[in-house]
C-alpha positions as CSV (number, residue, x, y, z in Angstrom):
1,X,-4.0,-13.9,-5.7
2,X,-3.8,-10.6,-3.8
3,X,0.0,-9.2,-2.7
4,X,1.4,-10.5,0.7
5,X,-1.1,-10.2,3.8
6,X,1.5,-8.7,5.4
7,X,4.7,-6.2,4.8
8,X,8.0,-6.3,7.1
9,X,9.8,-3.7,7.1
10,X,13.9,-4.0,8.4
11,X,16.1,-1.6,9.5
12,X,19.2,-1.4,7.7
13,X,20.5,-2.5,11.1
14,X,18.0,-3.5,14.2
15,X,19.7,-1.5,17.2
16,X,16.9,-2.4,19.5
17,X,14.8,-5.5,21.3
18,X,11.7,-3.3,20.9
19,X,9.6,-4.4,17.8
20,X,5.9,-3.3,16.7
21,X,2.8,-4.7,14.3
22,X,-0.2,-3.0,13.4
23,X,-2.3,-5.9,12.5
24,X,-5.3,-4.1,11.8
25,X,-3.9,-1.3,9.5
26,X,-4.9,-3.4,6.3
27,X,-6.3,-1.9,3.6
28,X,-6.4,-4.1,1.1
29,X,-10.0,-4.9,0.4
30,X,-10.6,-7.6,-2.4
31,X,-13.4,-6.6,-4.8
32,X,-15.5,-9.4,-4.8
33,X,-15.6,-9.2,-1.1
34,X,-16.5,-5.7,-1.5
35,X,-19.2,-6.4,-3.7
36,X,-20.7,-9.4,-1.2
37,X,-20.7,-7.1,1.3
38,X,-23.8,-4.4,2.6
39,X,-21.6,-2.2,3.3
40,X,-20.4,1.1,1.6
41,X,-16.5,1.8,0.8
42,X,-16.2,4.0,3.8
43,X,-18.4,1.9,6.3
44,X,-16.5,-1.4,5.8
45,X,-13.3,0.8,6.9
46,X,-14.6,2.0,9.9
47,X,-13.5,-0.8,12.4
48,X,-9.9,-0.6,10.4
49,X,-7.0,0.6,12.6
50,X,-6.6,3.5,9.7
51,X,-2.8,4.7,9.0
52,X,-1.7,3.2,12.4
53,X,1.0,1.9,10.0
54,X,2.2,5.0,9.0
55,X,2.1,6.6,12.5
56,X,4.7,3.9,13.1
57,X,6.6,4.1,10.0
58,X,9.8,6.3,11.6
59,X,10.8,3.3,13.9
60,X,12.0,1.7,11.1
61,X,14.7,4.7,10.7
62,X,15.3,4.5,14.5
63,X,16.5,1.0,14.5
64,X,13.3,-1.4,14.6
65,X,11.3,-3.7,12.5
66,X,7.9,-2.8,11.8
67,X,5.1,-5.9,10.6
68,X,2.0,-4.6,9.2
69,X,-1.2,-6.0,7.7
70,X,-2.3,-5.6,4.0
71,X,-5.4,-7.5,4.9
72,X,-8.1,-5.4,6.6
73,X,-9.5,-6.8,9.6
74,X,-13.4,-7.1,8.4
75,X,-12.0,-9.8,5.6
76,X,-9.9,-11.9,8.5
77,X,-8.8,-10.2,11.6
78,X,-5.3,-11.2,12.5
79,X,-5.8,-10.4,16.2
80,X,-8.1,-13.3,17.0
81,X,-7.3,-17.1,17.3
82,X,-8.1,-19.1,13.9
83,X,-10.2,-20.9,16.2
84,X,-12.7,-18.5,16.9
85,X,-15.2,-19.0,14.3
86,X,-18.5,-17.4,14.4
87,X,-21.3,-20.0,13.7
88,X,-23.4,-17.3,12.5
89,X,-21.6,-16.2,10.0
90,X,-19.9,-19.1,8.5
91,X,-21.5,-22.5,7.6
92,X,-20.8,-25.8,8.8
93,X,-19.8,-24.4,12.9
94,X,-21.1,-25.4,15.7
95,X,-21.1,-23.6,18.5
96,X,-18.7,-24.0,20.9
97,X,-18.6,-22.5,24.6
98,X,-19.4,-19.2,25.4
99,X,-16.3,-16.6,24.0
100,X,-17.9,-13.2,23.9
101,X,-15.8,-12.0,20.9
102,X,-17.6,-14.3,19.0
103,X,-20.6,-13.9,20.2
104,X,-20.4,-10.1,19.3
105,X,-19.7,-11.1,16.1
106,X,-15.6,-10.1,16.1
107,X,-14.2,-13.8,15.7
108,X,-11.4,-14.5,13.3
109,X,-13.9,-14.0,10.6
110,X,-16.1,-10.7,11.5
111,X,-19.6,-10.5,10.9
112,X,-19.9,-7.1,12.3
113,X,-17.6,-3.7,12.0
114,X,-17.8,-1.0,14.5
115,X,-21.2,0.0,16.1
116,X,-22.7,-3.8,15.4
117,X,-23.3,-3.2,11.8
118,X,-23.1,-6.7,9.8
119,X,-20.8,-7.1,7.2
120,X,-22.7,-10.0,4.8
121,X,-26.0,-10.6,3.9
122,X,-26.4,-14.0,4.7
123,X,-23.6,-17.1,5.8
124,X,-20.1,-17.5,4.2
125,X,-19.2,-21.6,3.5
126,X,-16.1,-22.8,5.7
127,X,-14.0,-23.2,2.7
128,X,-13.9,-19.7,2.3
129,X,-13.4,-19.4,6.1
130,X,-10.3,-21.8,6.2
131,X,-8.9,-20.1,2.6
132,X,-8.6,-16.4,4.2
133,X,-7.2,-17.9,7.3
134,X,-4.4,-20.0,5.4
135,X,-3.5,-17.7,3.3
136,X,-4.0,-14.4,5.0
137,X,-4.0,-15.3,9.2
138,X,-1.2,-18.2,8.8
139,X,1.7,-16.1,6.9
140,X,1.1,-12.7,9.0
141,X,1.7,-15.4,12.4
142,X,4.6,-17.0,10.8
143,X,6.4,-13.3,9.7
144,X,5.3,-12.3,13.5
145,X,6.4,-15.4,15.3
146,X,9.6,-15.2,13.2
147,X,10.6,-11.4,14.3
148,X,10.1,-12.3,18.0
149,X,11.8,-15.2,18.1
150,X,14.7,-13.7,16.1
151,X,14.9,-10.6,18.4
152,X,14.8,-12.3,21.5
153,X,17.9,-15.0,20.2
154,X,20.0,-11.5,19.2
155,X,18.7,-9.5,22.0
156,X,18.2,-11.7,25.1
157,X,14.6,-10.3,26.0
158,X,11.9,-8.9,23.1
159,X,9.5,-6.5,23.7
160,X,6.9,-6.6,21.1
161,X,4.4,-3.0,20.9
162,X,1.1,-4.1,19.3
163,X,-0.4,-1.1,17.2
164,X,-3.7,-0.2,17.7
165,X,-6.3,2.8,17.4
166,X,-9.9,3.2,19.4
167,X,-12.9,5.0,18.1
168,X,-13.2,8.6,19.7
169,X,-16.6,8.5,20.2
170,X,-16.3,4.8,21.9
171,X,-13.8,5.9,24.3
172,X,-15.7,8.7,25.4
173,X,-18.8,7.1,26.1
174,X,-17.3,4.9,28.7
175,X,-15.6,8.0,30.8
176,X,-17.3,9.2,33.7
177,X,-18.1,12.4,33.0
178,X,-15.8,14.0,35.9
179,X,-12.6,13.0,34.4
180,X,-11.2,13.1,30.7
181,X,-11.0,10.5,28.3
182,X,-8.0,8.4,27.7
183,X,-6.1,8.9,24.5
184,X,-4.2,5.8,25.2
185,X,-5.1,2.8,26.3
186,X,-1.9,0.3,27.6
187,X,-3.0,-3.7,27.5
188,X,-0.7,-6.0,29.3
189,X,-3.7,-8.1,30.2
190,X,-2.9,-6.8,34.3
191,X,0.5,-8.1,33.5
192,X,0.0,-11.4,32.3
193,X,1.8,-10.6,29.0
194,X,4.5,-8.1,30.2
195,X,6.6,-7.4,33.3
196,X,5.3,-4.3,35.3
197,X,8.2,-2.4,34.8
198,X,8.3,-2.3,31.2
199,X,4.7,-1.4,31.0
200,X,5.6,1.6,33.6
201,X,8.0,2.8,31.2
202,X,6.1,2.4,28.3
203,X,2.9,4.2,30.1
204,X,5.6,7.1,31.2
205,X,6.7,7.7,27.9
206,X,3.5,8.2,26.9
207,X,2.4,10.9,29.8
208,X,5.5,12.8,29.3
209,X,4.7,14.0,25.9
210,X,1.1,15.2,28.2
211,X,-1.1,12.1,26.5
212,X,-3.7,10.6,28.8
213,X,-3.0,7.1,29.5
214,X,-5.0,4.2,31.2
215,X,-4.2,0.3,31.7
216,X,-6.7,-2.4,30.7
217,X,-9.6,-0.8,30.4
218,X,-11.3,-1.0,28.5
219,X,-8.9,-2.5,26.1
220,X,-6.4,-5.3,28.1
221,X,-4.9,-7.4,25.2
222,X,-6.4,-9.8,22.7
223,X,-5.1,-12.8,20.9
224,X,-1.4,-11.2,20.2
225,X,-0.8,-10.5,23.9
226,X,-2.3,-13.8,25.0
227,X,-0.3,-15.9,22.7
228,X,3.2,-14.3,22.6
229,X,3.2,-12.5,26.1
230,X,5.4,-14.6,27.9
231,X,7.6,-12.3,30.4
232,X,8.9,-15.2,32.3
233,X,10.7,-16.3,29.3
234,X,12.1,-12.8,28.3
235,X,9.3,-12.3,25.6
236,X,6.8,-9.0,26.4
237,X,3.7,-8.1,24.3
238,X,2.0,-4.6,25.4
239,X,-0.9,-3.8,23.6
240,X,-1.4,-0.2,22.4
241,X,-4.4,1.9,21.8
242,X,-4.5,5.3,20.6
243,X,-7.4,7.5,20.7
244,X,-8.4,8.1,16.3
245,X,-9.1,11.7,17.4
246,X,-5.4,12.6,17.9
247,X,-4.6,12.2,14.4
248,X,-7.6,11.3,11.8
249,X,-10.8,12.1,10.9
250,X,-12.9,9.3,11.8
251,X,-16.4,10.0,9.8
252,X,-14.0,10.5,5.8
253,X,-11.1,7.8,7.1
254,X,-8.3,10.3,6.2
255,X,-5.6,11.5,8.0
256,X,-6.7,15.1,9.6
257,X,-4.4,18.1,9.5
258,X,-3.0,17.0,13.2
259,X,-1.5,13.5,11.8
260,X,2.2,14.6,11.2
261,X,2.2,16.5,14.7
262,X,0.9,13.6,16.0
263,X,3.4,11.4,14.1
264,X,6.5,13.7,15.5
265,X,5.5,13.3,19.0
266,X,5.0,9.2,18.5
267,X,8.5,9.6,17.2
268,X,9.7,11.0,21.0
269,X,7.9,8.3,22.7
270,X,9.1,5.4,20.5
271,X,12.8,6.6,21.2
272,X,12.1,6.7,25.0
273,X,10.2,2.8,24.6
274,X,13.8,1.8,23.2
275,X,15.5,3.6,25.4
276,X,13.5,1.2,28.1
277,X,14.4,-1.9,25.7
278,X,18.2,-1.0,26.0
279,X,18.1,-1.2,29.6
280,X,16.8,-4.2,29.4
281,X,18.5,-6.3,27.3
282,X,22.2,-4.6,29.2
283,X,20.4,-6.3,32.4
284,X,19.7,-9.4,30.4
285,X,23.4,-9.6,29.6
């Protein structure tokens, strides 16, 4: 049995409702699903959120609870529903409906990574399917679940940031050609999971530090913002997206020479996020 799907990291003492996960930093590739696989070592890595983990590490030090994955998002990908399973990839599914993650082969089990290319040779039986998703998908919900609802009970209101990276190449071929790319993307899913105003902050913290940053497009919020966005209730999910460009080289999957510059300035945009969290649970009290 592999180590924990997930790792937690605490603050000595949690000073803020802001809290983050980077559910597709995993890196923990089991070798007999390497070897099943017809991909090489760096191709199955390439639709991993690579060292998004360690961008985040400092919050931790500021204050805040950081979740991460150990299980890479091409074995189980923790940002889906463990309902969406791919009929083509796993045996024993019917389809169901039309859900175009699935369909594009990025359900809870993926049969592509990035660019289309398929992971397996043929199907995978559901046993398998329903083993990765108990053991892997299951605990990583239960540690996330657990943080939020723990935060909101100390805090009044929880923001949660939902770690992400986007291809370079991928972000720029969807820019019009007149104006330049975005290097973040925010997902609130057009404010379904978080209240306007904390997203404003979020997205201004962001641009001061000179970033370029966009709102649901092309990136709005997957399965984490659908499921625990619930601002009504004091509970707010933004999804965050950060152009791989800024801080890794994409073709070796390796940090490049700009990740601890990069990693500073994260560091000023964090503090002003909690600064925004602050303000909010003062209002909540």
């Amino acid at each position: 049995m592999p180590r924990k799907p997930y790792t937690l990291y605490a603050p000595e003492m949690q000073t803020t409702n802001v809290v983050f996960a980077s559910p597709h930093s995993g890196r923990d590739y089991p070798m007999d699903f390497l070897r099943k696989s017809l991909l090489d070592d760096l191709m199955i890595r390439s639709s991993e959120d690579a060292f998004v983990d360690l961008l985040f590490e400092p919050v931790v030090q500021m204050g805040a609870p950081l979740l991460t994955a150990n299980v890479p998002r091409a074995y189980v990908d923790l940002n889906r529903s463990s309902e969406e399973l791919d009929p083509a990839i796993i045996e024993g599914i019917r389809r169901a409906g039309h859900n175009p993650r699935v369909n594009s082969g990025l359900g809870v089990i993926p049969r592509v990574v990035a660019n289309g290319r398929a992971i397996y040779r043929g199907k995978i039986p559901l046993e398998e399917a329903r083993e990765r998703i108990a053991t892997r998908w299951h605990p990583y919900h239960v540690a996330l679940q657990k943080l939020i609802g723990e935060t909101r009970r100390d805090f009044g209101e929880v923001i949660l940031i939902d770690c992400h990276s986007m291809p370079h190449e991928a972000i720029s071929s969807i820019t019009p050609t007149d104006k330049k790319p975005a290097e973040i993307v925010l997902g609130d899913r057009f404010g379904a999971s978080a209240s306007p105003e904390i997203t404003d902050r979020i997205a201004e913290a962001f641009a001061a530090t000179g970033l370029h940053v966009v709102r649901n497009s092309p990136f709005a919020g997957a399965y984490t913002a659908q499921a625990y966005g619930r601002p009504s209730h004091g509970q707010h999910v933004v999804q965050v997206e950060i152009d791989r460009a800024l801080y890794m080289n994409e073709r070796m999957v390796r940090p490049s020479s700009k990740f601890m510059g990069f990693r500073k300035l994260l560091e000023s945009v964090v503090a002003d996020i909690m600064g925004a969290g602050k303000d909010m649970a003062l209002a909540a009290e």
